[in-house]
PyMOL CGO cylinders between C-alpha atoms (Angstrom):
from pymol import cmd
from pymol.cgo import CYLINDER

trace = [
    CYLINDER, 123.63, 127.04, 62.11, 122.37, 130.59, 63.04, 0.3, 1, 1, 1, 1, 1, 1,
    CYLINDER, 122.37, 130.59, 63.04, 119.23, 130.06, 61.68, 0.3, 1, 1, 1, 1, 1, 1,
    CYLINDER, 119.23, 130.06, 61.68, 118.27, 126.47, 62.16, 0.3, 1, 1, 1, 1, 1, 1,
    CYLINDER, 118.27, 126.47, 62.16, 119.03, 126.45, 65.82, 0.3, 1, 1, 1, 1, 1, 1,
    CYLINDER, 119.03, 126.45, 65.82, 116.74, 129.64, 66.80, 0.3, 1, 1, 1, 1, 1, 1,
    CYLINDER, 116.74, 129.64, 66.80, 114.29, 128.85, 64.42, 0.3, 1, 1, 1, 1, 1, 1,
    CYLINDER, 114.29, 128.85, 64.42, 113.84, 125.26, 66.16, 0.3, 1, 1, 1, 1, 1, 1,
    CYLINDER, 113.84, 125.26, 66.16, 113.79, 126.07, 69.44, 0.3, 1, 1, 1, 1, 1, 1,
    CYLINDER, 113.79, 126.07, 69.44, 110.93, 129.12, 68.57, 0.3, 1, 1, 1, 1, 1, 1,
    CYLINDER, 110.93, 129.12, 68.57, 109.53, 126.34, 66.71, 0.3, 1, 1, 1, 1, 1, 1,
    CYLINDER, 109.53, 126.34, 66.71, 109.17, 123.74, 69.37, 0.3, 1, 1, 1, 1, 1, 1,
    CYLINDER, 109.17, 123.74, 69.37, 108.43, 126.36, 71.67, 0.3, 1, 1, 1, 1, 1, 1,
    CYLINDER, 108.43, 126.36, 71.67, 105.66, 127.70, 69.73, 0.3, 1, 1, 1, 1, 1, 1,
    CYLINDER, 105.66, 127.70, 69.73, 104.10, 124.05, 69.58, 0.3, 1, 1, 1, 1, 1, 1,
    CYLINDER, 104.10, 124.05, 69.58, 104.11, 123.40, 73.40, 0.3, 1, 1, 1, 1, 1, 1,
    CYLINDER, 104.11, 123.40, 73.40, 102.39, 126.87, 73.99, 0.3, 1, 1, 1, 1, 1, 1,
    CYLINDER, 102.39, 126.87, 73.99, 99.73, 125.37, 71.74, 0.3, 1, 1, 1, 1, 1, 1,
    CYLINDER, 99.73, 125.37, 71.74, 99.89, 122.60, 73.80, 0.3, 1, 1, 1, 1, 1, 1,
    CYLINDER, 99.89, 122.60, 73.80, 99.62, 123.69, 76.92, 0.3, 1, 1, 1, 1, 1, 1,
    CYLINDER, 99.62, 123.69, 76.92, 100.92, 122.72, 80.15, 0.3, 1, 1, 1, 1, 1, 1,
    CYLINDER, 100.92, 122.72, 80.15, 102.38, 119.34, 80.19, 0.3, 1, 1, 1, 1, 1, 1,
    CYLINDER, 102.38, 119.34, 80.19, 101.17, 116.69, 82.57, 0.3, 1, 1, 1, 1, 1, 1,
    CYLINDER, 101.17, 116.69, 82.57, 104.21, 114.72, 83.61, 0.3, 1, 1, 1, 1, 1, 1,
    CYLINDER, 104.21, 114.72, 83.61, 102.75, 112.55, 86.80, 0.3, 1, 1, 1, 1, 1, 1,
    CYLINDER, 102.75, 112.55, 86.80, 100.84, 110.19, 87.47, 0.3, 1, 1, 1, 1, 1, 1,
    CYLINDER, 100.84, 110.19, 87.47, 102.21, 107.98, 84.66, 0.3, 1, 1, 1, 1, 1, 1,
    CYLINDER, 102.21, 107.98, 84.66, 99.36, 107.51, 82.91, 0.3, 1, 1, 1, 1, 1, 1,
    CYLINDER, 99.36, 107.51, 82.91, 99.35, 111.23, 82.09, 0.3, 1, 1, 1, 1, 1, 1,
    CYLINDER, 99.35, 111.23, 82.09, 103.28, 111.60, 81.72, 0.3, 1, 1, 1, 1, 1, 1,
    CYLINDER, 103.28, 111.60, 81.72, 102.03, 109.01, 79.04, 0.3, 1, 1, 1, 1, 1, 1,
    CYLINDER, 102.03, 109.01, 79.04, 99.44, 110.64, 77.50, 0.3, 1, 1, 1, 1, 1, 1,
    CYLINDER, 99.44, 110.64, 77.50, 101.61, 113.40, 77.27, 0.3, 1, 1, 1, 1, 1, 1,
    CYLINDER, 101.61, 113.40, 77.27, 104.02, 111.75, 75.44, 0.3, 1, 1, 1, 1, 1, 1,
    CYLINDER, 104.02, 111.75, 75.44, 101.79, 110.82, 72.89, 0.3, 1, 1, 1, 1, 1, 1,
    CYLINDER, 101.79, 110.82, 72.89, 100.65, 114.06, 71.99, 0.3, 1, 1, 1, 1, 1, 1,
    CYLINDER, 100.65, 114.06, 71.99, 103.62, 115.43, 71.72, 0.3, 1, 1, 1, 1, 1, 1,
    CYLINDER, 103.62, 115.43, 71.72, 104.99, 113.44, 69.52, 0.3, 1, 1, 1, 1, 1, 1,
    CYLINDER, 104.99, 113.44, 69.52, 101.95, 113.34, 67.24, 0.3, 1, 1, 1, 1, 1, 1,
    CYLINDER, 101.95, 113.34, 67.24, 102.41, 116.99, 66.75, 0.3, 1, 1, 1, 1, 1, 1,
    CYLINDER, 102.41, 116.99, 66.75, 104.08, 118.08, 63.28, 0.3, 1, 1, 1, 1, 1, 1,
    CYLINDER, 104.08, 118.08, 63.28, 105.14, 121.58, 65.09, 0.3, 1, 1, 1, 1, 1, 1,
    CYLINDER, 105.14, 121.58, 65.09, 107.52, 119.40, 66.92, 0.3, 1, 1, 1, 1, 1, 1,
    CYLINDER, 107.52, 119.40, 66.92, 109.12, 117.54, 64.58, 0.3, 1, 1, 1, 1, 1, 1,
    CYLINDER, 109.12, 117.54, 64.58, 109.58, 120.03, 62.44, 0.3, 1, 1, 1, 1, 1, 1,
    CYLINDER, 109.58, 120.03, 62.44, 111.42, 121.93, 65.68, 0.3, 1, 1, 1, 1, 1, 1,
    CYLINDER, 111.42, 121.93, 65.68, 113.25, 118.68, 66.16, 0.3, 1, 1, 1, 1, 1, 1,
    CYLINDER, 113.25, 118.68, 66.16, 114.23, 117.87, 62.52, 0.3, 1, 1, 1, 1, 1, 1,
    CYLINDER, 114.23, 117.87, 62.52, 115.56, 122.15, 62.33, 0.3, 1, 1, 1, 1, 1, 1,
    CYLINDER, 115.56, 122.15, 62.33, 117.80, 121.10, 65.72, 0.3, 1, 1, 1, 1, 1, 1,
    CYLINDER, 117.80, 121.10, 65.72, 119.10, 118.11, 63.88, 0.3, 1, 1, 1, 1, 1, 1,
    CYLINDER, 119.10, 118.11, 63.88, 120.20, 120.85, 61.22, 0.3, 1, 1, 1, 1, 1, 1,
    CYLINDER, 120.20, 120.85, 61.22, 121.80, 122.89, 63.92, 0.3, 1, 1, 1, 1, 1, 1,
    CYLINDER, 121.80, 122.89, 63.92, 123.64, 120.16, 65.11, 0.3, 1, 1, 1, 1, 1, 1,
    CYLINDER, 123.64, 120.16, 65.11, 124.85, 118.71, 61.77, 0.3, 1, 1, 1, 1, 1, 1,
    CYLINDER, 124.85, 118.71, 61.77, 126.41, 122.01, 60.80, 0.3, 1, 1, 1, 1, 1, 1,
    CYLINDER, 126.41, 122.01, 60.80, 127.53, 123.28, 64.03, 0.3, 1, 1, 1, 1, 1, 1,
    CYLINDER, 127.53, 123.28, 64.03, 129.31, 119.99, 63.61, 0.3, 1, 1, 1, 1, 1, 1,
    CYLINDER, 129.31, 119.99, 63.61, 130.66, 120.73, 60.16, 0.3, 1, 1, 1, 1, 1, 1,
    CYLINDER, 130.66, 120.73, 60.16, 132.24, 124.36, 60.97, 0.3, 1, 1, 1, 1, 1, 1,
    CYLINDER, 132.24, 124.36, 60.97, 133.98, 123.03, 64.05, 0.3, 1, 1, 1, 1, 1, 1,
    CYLINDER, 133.98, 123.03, 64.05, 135.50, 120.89, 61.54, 0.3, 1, 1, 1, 1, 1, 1,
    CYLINDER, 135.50, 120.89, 61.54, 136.86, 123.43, 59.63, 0.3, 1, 1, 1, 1, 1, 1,
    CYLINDER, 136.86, 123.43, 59.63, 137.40, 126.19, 62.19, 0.3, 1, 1, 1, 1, 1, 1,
    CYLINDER, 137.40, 126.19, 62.19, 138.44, 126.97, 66.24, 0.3, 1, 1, 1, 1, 1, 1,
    CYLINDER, 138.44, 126.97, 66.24, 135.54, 126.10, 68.59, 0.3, 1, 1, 1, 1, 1, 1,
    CYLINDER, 135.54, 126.10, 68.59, 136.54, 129.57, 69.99, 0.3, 1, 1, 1, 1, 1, 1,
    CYLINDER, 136.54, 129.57, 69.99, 135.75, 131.42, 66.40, 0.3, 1, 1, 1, 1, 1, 1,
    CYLINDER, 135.75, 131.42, 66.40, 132.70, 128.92, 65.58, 0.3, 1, 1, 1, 1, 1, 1,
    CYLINDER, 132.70, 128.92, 65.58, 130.77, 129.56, 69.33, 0.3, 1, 1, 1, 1, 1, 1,
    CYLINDER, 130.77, 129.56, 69.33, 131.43, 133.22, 68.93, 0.3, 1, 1, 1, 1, 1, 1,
    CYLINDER, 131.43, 133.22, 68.93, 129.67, 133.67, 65.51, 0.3, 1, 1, 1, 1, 1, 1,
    CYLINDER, 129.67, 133.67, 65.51, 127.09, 131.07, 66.82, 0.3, 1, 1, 1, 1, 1, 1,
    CYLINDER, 127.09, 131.07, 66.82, 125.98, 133.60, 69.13, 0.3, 1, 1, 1, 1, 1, 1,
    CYLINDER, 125.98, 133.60, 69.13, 124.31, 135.29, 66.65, 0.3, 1, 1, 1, 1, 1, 1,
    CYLINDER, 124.31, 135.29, 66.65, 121.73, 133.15, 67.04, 0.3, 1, 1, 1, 1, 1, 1,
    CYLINDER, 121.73, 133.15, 67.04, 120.82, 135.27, 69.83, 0.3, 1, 1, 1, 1, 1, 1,
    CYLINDER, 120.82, 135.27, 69.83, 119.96, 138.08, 67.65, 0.3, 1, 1, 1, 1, 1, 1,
    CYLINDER, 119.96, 138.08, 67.65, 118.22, 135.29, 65.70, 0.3, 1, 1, 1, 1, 1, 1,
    CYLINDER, 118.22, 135.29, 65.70, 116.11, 134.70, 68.67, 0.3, 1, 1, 1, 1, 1, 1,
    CYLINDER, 116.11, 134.70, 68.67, 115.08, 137.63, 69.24, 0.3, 1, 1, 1, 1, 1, 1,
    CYLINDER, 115.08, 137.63, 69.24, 113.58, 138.73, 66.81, 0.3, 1, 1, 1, 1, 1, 1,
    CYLINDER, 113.58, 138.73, 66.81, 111.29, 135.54, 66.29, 0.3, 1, 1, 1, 1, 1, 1,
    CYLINDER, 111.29, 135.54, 66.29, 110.16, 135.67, 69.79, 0.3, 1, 1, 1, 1, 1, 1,
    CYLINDER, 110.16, 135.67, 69.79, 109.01, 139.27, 68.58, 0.3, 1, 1, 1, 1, 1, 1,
    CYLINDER, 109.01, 139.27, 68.58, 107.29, 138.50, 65.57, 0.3, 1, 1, 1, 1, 1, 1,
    CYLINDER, 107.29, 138.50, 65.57, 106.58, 134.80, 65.62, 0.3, 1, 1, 1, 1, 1, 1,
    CYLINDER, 106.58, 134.80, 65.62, 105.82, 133.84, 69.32, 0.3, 1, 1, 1, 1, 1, 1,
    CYLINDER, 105.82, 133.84, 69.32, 104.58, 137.56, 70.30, 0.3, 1, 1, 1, 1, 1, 1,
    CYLINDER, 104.58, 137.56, 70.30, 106.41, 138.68, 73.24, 0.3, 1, 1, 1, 1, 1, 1,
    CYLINDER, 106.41, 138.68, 73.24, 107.90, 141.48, 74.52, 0.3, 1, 1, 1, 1, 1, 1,
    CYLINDER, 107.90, 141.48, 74.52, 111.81, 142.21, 74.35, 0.3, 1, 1, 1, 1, 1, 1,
    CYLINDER, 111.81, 142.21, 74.35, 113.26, 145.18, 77.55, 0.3, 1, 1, 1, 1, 1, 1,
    CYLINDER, 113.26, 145.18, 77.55, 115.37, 147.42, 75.88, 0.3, 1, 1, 1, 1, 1, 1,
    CYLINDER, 115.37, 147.42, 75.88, 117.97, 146.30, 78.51, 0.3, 1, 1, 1, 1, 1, 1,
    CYLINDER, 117.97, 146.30, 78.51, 117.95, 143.20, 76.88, 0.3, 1, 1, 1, 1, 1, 1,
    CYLINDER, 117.95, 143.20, 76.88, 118.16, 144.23, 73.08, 0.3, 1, 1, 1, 1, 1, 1,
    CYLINDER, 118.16, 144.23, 73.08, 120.68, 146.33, 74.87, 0.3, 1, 1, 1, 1, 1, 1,
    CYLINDER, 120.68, 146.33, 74.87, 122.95, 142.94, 75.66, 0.3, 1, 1, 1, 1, 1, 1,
    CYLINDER, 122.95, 142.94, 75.66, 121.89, 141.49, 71.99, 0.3, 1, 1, 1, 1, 1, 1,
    CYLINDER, 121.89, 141.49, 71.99, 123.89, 144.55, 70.45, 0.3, 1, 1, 1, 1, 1, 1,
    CYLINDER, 123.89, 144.55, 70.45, 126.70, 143.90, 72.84, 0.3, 1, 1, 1, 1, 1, 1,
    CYLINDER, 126.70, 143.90, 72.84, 126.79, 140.54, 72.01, 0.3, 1, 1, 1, 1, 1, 1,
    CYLINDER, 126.79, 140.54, 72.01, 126.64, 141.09, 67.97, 0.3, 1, 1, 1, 1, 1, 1,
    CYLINDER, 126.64, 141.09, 67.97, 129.21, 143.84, 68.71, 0.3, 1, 1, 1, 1, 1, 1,
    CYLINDER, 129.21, 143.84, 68.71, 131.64, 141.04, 70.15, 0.3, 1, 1, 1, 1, 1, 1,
    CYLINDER, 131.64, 141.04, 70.15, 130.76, 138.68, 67.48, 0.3, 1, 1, 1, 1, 1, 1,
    CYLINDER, 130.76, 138.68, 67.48, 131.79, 141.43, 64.74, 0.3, 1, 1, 1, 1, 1, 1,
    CYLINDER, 131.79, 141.43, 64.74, 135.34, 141.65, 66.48, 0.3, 1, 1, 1, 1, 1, 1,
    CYLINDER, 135.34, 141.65, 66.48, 135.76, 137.77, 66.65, 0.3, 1, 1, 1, 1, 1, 1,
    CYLINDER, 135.76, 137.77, 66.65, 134.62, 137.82, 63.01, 0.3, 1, 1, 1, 1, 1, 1,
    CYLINDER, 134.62, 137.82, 63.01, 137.56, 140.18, 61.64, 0.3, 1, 1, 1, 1, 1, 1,
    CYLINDER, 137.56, 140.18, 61.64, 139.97, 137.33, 63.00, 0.3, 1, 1, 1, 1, 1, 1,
    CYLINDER, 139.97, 137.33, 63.00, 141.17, 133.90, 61.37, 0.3, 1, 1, 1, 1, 1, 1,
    CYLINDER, 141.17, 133.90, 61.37, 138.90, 131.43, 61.47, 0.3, 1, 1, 1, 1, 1, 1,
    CYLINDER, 138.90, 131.43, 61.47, 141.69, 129.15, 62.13, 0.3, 1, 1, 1, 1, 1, 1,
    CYLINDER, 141.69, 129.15, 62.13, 144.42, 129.59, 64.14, 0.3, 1, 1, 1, 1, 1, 1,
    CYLINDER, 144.42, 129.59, 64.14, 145.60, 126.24, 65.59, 0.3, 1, 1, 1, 1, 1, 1,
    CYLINDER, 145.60, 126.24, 65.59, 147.73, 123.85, 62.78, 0.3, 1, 1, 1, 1, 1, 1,
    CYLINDER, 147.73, 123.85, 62.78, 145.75, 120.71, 61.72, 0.3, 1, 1, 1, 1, 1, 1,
    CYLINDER, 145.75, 120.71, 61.72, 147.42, 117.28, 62.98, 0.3, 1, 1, 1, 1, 1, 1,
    CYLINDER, 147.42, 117.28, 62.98, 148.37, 114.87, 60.71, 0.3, 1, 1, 1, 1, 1, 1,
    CYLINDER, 148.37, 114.87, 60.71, 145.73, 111.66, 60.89, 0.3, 1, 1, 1, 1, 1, 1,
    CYLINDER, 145.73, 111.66, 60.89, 147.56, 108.67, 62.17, 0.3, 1, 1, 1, 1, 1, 1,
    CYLINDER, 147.56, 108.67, 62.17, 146.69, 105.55, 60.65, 0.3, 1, 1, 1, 1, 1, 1,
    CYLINDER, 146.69, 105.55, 60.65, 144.84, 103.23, 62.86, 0.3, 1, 1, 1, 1, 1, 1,
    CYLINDER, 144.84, 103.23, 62.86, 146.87, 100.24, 65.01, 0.3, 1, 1, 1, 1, 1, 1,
    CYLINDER, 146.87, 100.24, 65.01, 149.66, 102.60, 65.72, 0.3, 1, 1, 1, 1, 1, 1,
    CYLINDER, 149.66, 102.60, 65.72, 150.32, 103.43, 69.39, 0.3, 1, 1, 1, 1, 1, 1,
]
cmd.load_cgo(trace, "trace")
């Protein structure tokens, strides 16, 4: 989840850069646009990472508190970071690595807590009210 979710969004990013700008009107070009897009392997491979983000950021809510889950998710911003550096090139202000440490400072609090804190309900079968 901390990977797959950076990595697709650098991903995707990296393949509309190569693009260029997009051309969303008149229709025709909003079209055309469309069309190369989606013939680009760069951006399903973004895509198909996000579906992997989604699956398991799906899969540890299930087994942990959306509060514990989103704070170790935002690792991904340290994740981020450092593929914009060496994959897409650009330049990080120390300000912001700055807020990235804060951030993965909070994150290593959150972590030395349960995972799971609120009792699981009992499933009740389906038909009753």
């Amino acid at each position: 989840m901390i990977c797959a979710g950076p990595t697709g969004n650098v991903v995707l990013g990296a393949g509309m850069k190569h693009l260029g700008p997009a051309v969303l009107w008149p229709l025709p070009a909003l079209l055309h646009t469309g069309r190369i897009v989606f013939a680009t392997p760069t951006i399903w491979i973004g895509i198909g990472l996000l579906i992997a983000f989604f699956v398991s950021y799906m899969l540890a809510l299930s087994w942990a508190d959306f509060s514990f889950v989103r704070a170790i998710a935002c690792l991904a911003y340290l994740v981020v970071a450092f593929l914009s550096v060496f994959v897409l090139k650009e330049h990080i202000p120390p300000l912001r690595w700055a807020g990235i440490g804060v951030i993965c400072l909070g994150v290593f609090i959150v972590s030395r807590t349960a995972p799971k804190t609120t009792p699981r309900k009992a499933l009740e079968p389906a038909g009753r009210a």
